[in-house]
C-alpha positions in Angstrom: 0.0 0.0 0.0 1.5 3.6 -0.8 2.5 5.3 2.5 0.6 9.0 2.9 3.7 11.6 4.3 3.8 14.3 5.2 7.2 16.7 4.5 7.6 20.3 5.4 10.1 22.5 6.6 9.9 23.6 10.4 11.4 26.0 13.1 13.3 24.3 15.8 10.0 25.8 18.1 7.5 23.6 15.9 6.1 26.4 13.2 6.1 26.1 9.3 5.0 29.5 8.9 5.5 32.4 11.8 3.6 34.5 13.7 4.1 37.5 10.8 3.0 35.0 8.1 6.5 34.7 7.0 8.6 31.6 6.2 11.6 32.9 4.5 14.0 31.4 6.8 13.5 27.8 5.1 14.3 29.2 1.8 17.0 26.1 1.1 20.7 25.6 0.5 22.1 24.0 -2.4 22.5 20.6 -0.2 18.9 20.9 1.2 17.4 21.8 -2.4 18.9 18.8 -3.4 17.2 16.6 -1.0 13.9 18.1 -1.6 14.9 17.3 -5.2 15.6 13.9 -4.1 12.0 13.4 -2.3 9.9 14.9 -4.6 11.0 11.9 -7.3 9.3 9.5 -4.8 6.2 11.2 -4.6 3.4 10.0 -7.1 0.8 12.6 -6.2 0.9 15.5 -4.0 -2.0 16.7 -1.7 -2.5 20.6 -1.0 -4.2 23.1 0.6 -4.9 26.4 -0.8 -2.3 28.2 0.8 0.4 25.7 -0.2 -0.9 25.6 -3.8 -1.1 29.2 -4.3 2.6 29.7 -2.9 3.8 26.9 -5.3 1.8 27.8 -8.3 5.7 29.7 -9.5 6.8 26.5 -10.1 4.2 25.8 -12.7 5.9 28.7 -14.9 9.3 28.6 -13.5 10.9 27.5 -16.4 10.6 30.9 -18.4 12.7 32.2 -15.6 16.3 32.4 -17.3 17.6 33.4 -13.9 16.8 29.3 -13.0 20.1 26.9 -12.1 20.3 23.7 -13.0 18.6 22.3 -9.7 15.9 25.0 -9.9 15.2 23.4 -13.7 15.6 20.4 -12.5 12.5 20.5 -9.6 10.4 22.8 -12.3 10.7 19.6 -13.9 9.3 17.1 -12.0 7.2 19.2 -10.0 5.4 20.4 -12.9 3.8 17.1 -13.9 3.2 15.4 -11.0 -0.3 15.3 -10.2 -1.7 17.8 -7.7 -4.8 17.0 -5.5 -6.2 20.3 -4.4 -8.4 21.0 -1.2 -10.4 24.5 -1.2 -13.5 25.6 -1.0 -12.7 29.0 -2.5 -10.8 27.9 -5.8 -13.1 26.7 -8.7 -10.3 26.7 -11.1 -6.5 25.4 -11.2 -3.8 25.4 -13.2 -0.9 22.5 -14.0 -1.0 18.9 -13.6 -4.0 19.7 -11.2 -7.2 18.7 -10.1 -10.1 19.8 -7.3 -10.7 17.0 -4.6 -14.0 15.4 -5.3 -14.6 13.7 -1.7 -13.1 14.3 1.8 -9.4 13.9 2.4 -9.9 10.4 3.4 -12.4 9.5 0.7 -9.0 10.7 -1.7 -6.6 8.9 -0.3 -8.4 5.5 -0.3 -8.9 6.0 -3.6 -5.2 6.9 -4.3 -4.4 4.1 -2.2 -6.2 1.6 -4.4 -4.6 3.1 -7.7 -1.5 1.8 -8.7 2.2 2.7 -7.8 4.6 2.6 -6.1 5.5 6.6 -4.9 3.9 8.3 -2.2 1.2 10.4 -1.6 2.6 13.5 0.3 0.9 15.9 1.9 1.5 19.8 2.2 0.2 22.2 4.0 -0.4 22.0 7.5 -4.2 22.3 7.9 -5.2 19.6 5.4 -2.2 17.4 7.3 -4.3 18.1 10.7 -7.2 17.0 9.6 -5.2 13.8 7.9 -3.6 13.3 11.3 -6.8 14.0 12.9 -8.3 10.5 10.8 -4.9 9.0 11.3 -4.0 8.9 7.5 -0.6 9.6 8.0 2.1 7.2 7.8 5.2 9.3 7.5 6.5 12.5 9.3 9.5 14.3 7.5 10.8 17.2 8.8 13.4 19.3 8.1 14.4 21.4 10.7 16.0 24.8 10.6 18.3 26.3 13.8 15.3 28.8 14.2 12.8 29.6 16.7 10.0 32.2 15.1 7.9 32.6 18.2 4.3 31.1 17.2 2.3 31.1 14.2 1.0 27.6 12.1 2.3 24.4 13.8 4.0 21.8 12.2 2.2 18.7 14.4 -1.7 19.1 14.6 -3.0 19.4 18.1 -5.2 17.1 18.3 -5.1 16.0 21.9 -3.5 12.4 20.8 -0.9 10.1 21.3 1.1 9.1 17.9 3.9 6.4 18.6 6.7 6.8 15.7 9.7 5.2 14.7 12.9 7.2 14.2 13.5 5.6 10.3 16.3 8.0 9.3 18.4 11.1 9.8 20.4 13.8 8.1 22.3 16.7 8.9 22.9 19.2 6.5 26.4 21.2 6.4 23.9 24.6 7.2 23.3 22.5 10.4 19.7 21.8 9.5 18.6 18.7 10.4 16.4 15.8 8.8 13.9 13.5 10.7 11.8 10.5 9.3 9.4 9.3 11.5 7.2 6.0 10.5 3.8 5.9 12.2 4.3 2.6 14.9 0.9 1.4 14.6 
């Protein structure tokens, strides 16, 4: 079955976005660009909120960019076709490899679960991966971890009032001194 993850980057205090709305301080170095590079070739469809998909939709035009590097060229270029699963009530139309969610989060992901292949279905955004956490859909924490603490604003984990047992699978640490952390659901 194809493990649901969920990846973002995160302040050592727990928040992917602060207090001000900002999250310029995960902007990546060339090692950490790399390994989102890396993780995004395992992914076979991606999940997102609006927020996330609005913030991303530069990638979907990125190539006209001549200011682009190699790596940059070479995310535009897988990022750009892989297929996006949308969640917003607000948005009627997308553009890219996209598509609105027709059922609940949980209703989508069974039925990507029963398609086949072999990458993962990842999620961004942390609201719709509350609510996935929340129906305990998740089988995969990733986080990458920045020497930052931003005060408050959205949370990484949900805060849902319960107990998740994980499994430490694997762990990197970047020559910026950023660290990685894969965490299997123990269920």
């Amino acid at each position: 079955m194809r493990s649901v993850t969920y990846s973002m980057g995160v302040s050592l205090d727990g928040y992917i976005v602060g207090p001000d709305g900002n999250f310029a301080w995960t902007a990546p170095d060339k090692d950490v660009f790399r390994f989102w590079i890396d993780e995004i070739r395992q992914v076979d469809v991606h999940l997102l909120g609006r927020r996330l998909y609005e913030t991303m939709l530069y990638w979907e035009t990125a190539e006209e960019d001549p200011t682009l590097d190699a790596p940059e060229r070479e995310w535009t270029a897988l990022w750009k076709p892989l297929p996006k699963v949308v969640f917003t009530t607000t948005l009627h139309t997308l553009q890219g490899h996209a598509r609105l969610a027709t059922g609940t989060l949980t209703e989508e992901i069974e039925r990507l679960r029963a398609e086949p292949g072999d990458g993962d279905i990842a999620i961004g955004g942390a609201t719709l991966a509350a609510h996935a956490a929340a129906s305990d859909l998740i089988d995969e924490y990733r986080t990458v971890i920045y020497p930052v603490l931003v005060g408050g604003g959205t949370p990484y984990f949900p805060h849902h009032e319960r107990r998740v047992n994980l499994q430490l699978t694997e762990t990197r640490t970047f020559n910026s001194n950023i660290v990685y952390l894969r965490h299997r659901v123990i269920r």
